[in-house]
DRENNURO-803785 format. One record per atom (N, C-alpha, C): residue in three letters; x, y, z. Coordinates in nm, 3 decimals. Example, Ala and Ser with C-alpha at 12.3 -4.5 7.8 and 13.67 -1.06 7.14 Angstrom:
2
+-----+---------+---------+---------+
:  aa :       x :       y :       z :
+-----+---------+---------+---------+
: ALA :   1.319 :  -0.569 :   0.780 :
: ALA :   1.230 :  -0.450 :   0.780 :
: ALA :   1.320 :  -0.330 :   0.780 :
: SER :   1.285 :  -0.225 :   0.708 :
: SER :   1.367 :  -0.106 :   0.714 :
: SER :   1.290 :   0.003 :   0.787 :
+-----+---------+---------+---------+
***
This chain:
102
+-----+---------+---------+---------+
:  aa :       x :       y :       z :
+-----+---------+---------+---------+
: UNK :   0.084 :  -0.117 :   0.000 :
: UNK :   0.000 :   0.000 :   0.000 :
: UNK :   0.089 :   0.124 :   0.000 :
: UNK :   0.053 :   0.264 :  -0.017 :
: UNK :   0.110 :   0.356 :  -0.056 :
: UNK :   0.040 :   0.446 :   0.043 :
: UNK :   0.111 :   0.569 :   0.070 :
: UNK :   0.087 :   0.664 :   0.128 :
: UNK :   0.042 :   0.761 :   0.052 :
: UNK :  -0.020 :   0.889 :   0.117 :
: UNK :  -0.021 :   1.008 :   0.036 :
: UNK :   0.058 :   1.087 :  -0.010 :
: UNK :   0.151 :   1.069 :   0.078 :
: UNK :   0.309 :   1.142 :   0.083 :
: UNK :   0.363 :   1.090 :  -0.098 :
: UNK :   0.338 :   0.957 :  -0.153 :
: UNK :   0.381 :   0.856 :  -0.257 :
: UNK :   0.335 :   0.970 :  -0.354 :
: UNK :   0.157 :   0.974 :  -0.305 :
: UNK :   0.114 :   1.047 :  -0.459 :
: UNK :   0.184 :   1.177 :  -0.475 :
: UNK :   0.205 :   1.278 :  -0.382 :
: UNK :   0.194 :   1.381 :  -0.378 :
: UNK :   0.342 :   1.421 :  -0.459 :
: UNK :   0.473 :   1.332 :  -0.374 :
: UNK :   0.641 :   1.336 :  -0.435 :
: UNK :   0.572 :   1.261 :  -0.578 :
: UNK :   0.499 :   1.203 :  -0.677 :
: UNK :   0.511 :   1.129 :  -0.782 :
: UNK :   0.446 :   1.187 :  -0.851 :
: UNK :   0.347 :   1.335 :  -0.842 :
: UNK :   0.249 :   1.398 :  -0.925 :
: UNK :   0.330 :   1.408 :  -1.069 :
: UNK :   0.436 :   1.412 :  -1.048 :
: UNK :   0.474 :   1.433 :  -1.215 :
: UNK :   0.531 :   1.303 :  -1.303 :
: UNK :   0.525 :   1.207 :  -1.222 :
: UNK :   0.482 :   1.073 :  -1.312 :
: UNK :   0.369 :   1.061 :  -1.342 :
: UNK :   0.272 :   1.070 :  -1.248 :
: UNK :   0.097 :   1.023 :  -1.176 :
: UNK :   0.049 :   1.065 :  -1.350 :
: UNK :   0.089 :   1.157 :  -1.379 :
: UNK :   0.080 :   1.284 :  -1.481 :
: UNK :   0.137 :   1.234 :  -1.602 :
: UNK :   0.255 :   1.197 :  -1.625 :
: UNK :   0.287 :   1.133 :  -1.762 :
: UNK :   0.216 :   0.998 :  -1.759 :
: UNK :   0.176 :   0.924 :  -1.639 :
: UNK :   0.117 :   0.817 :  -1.659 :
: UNK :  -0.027 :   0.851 :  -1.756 :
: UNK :  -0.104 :   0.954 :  -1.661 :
: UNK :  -0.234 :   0.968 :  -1.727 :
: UNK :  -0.234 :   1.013 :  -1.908 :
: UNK :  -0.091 :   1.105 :  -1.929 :
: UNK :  -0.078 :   1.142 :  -2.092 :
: UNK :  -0.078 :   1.011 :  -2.147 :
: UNK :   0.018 :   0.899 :  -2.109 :
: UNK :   0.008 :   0.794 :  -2.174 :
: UNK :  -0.059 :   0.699 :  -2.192 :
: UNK :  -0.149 :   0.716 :  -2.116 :
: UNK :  -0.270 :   0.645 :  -2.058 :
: UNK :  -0.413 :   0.662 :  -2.183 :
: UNK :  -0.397 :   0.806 :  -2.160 :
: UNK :  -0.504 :   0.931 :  -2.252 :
: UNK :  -0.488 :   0.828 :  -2.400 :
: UNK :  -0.345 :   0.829 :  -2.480 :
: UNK :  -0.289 :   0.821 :  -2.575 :
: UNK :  -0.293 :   0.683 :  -2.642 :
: UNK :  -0.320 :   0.551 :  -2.496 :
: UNK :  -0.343 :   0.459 :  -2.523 :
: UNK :  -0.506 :   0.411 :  -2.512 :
: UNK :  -0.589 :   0.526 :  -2.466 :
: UNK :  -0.720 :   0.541 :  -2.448 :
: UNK :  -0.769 :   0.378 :  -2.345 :
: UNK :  -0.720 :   0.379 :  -2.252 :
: UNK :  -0.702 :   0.309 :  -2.163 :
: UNK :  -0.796 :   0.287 :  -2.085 :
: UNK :  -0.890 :   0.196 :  -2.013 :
: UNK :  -1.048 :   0.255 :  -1.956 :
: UNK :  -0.983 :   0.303 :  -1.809 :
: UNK :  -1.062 :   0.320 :  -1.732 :
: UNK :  -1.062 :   0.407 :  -1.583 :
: UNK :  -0.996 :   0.275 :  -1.505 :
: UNK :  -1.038 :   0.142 :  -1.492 :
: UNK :  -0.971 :   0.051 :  -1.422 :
: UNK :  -0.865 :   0.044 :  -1.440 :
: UNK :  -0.807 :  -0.010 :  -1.580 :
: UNK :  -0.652 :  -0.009 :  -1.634 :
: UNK :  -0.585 :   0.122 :  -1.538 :
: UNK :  -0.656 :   0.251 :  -1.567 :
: UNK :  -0.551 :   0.340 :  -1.494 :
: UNK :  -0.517 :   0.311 :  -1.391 :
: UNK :  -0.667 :   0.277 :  -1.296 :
: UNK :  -0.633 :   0.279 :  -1.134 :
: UNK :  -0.548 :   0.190 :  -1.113 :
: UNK :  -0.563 :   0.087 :  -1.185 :
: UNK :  -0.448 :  -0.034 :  -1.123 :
: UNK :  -0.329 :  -0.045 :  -1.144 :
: UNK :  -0.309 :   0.089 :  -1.251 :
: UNK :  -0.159 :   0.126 :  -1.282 :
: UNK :  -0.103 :   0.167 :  -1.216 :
: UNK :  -0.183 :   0.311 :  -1.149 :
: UNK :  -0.141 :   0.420 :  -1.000 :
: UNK :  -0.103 :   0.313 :  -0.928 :
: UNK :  -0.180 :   0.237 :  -0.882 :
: UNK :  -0.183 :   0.175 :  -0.757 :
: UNK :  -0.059 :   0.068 :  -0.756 :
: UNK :  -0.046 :  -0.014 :  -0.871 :
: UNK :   0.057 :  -0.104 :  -0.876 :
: UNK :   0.206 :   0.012 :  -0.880 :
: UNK :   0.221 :   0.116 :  -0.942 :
: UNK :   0.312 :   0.209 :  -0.932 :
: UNK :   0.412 :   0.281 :  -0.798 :
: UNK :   0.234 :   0.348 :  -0.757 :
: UNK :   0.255 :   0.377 :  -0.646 :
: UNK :   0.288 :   0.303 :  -0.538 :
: UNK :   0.267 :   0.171 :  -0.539 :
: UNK :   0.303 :   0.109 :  -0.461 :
: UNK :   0.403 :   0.051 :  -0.442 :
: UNK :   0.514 :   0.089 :  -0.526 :
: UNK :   0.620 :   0.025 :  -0.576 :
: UNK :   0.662 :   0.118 :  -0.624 :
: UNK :   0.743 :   0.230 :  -0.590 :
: UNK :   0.812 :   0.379 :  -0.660 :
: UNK :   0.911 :   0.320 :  -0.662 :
: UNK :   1.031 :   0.327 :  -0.722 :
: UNK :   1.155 :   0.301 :  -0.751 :
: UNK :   1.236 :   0.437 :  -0.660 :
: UNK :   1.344 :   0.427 :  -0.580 :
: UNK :   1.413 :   0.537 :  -0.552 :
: UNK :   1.500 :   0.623 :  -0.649 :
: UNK :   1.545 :   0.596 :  -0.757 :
: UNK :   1.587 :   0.608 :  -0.850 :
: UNK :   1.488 :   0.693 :  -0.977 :
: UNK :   1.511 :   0.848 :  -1.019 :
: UNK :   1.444 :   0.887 :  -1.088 :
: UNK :   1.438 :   0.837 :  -1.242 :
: UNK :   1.552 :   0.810 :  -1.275 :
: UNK :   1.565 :   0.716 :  -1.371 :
: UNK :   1.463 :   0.588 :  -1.384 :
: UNK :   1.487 :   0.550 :  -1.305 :
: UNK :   1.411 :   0.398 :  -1.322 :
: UNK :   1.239 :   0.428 :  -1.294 :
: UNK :   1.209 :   0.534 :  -1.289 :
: UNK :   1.070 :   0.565 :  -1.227 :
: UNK :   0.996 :   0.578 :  -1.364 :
: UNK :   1.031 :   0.616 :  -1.461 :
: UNK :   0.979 :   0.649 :  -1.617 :
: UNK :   0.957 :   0.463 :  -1.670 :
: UNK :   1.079 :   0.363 :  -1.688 :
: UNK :   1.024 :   0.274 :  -1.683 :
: UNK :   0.912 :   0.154 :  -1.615 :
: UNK :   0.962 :   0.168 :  -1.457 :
: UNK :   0.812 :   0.143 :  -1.396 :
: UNK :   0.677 :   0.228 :  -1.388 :
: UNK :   0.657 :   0.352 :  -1.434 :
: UNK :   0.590 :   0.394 :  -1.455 :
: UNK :   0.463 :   0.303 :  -1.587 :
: UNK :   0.553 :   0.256 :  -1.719 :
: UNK :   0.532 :   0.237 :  -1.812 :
: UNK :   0.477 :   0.068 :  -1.799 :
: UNK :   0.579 :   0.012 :  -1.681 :
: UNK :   0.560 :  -0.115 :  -1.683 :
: UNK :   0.431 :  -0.159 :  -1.581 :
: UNK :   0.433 :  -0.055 :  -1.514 :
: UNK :   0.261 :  -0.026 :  -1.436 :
: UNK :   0.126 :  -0.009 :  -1.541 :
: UNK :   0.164 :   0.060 :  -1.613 :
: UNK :   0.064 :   0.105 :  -1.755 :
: UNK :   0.055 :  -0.040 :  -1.776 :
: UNK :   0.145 :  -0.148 :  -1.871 :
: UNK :   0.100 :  -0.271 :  -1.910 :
: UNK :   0.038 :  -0.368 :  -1.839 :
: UNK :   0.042 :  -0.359 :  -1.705 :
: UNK :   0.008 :  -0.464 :  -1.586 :
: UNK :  -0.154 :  -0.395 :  -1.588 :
: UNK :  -0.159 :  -0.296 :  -1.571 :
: UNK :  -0.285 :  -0.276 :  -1.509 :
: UNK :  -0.344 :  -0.267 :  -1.640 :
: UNK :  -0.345 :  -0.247 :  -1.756 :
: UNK :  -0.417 :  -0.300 :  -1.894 :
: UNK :  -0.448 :  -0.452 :  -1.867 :
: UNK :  -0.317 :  -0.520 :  -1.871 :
: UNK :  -0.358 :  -0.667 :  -1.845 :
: UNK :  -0.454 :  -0.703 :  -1.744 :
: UNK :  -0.440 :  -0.624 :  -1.608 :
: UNK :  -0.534 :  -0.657 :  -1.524 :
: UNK :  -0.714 :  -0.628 :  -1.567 :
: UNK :  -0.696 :  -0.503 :  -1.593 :
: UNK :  -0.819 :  -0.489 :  -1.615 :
: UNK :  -0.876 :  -0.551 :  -1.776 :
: UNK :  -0.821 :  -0.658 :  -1.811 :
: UNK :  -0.816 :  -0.701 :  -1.949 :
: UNK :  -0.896 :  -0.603 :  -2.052 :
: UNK :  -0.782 :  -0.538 :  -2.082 :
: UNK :  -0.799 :  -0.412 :  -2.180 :
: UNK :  -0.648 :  -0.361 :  -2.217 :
: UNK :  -0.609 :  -0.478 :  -2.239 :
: UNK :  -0.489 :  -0.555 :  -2.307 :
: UNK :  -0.411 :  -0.429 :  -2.417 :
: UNK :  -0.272 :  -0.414 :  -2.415 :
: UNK :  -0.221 :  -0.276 :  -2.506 :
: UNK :  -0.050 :  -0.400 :  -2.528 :
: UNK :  -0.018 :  -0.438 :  -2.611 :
: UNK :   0.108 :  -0.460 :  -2.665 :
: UNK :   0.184 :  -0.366 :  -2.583 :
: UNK :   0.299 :  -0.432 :  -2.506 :
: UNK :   0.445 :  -0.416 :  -2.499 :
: UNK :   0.496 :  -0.247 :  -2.588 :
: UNK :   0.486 :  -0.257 :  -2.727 :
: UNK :   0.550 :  -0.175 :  -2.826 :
: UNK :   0.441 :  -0.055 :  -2.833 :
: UNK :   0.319 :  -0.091 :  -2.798 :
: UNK :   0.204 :   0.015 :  -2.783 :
: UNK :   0.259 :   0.161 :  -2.660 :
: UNK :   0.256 :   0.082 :  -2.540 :
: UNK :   0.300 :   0.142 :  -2.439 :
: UNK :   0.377 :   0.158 :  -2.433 :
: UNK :   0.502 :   0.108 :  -2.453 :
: UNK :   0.632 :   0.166 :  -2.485 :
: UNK :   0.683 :   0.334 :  -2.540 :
: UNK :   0.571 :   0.333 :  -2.653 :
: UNK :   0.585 :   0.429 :  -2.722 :
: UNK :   0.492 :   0.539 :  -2.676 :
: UNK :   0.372 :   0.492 :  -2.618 :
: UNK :   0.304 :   0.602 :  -2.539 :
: UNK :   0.400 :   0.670 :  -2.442 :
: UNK :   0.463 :   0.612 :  -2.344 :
: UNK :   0.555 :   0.614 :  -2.254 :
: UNK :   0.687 :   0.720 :  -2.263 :
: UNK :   0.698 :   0.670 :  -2.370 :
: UNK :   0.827 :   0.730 :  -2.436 :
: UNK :   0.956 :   0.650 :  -2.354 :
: UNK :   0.907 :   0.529 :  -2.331 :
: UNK :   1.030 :   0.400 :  -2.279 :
: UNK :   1.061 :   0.322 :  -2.409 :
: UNK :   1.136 :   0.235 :  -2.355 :
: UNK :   1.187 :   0.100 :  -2.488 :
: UNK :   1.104 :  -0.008 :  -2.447 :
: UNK :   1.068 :  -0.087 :  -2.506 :
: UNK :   1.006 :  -0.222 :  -2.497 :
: UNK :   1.063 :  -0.275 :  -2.352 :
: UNK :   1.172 :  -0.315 :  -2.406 :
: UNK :   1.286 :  -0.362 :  -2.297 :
: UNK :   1.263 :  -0.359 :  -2.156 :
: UNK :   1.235 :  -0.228 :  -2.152 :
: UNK :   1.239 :  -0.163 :  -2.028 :
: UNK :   1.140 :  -0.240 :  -1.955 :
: UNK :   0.995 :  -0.236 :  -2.045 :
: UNK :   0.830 :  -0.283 :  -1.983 :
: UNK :   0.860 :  -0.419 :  -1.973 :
: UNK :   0.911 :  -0.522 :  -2.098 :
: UNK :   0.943 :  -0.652 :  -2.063 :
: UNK :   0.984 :  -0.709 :  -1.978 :
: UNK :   1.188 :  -0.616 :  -1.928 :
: UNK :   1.178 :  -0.629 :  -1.786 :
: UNK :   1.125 :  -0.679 :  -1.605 :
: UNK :   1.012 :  -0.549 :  -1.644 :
: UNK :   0.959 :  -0.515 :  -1.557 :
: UNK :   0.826 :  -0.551 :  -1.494 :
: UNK :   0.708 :  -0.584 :  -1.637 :
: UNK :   0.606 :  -0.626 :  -1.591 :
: UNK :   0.565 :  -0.705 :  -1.492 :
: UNK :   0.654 :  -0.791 :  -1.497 :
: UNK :   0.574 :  -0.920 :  -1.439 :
: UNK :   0.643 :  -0.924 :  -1.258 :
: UNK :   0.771 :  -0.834 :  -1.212 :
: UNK :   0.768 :  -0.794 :  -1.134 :
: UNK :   0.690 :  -0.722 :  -1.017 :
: UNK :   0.629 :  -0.594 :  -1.094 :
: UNK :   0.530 :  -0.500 :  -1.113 :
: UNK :   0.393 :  -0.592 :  -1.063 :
: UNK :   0.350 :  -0.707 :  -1.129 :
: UNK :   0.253 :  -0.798 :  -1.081 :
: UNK :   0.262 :  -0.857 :  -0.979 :
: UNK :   0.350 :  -0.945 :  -0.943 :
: UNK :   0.410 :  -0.996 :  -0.834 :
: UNK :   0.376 :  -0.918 :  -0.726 :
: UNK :   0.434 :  -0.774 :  -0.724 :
: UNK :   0.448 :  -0.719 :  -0.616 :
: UNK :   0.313 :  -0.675 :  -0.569 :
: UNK :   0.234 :  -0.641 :  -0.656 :
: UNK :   0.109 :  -0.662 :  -0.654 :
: UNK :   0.031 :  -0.765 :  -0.601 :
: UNK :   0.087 :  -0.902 :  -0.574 :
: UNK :   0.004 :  -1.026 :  -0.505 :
: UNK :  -0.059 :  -1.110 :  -0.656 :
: UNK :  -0.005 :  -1.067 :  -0.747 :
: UNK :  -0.104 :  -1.110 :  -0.903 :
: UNK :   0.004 :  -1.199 :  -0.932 :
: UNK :  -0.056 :  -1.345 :  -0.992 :
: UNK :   0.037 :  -1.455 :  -1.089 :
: UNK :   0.030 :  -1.409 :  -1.220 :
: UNK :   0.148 :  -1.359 :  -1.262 :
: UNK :   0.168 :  -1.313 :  -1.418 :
: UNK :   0.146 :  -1.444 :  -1.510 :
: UNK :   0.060 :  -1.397 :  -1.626 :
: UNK :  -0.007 :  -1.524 :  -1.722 :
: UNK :   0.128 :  -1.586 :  -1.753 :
: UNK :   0.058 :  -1.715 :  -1.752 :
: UNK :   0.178 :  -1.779 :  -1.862 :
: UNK :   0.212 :  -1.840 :  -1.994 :
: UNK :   0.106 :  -1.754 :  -2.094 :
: UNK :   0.140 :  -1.785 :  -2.223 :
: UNK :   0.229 :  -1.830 :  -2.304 :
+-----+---------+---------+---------+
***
């Protein structure tokens, strides 16, 4: 779980999340479960916060099955594939979620 303190230091991810979000026309669940898997899991590292940002975006699509390609979000993001591949299924985990196993 996350504090308020989380949202408040992250408004300017919270914020590129929602542009990329907008861009991937994403429904309202996908978002929340993006914040939430995000926020709940900030990286200390400002660097690395743009890719979990992105790799939060794909998890919570998947969650709320409203599903966006890897290369979709990537590019909404303005990350590399790489980065989300990484990361996703971490991102789930930490979340309490079993990442599919296709």
């Amino acid at each position: 779980m996350y504090s308020a303190r989380d949202q408040v230091e992250n408004e300017e991810w919270l914020a590129e999340m929602e542009a990329a979000a907008d861009r991937l026309d994403l429904s309202a669940d996908a978002r929340s479960y993006a914040v939430d898997m995000f926020l709940s899991s900030v990286p200390e590292s400002d660097r690395s916060k743009g890719p979990a940002m992105a790799a939060s975006l794909y998890a919570g699509a998947l969650v709320a099955s409203d599903g966006r390609s890897q290369t979709e979000v990537a590019e909404a993001a303005d990350v590399s594939r790489l980065s989300i591949q990484q990361r996703w299924k971490d991102v789930l985990e930490s979340a309490g979620l079993q990442p599919p196993t296709w």
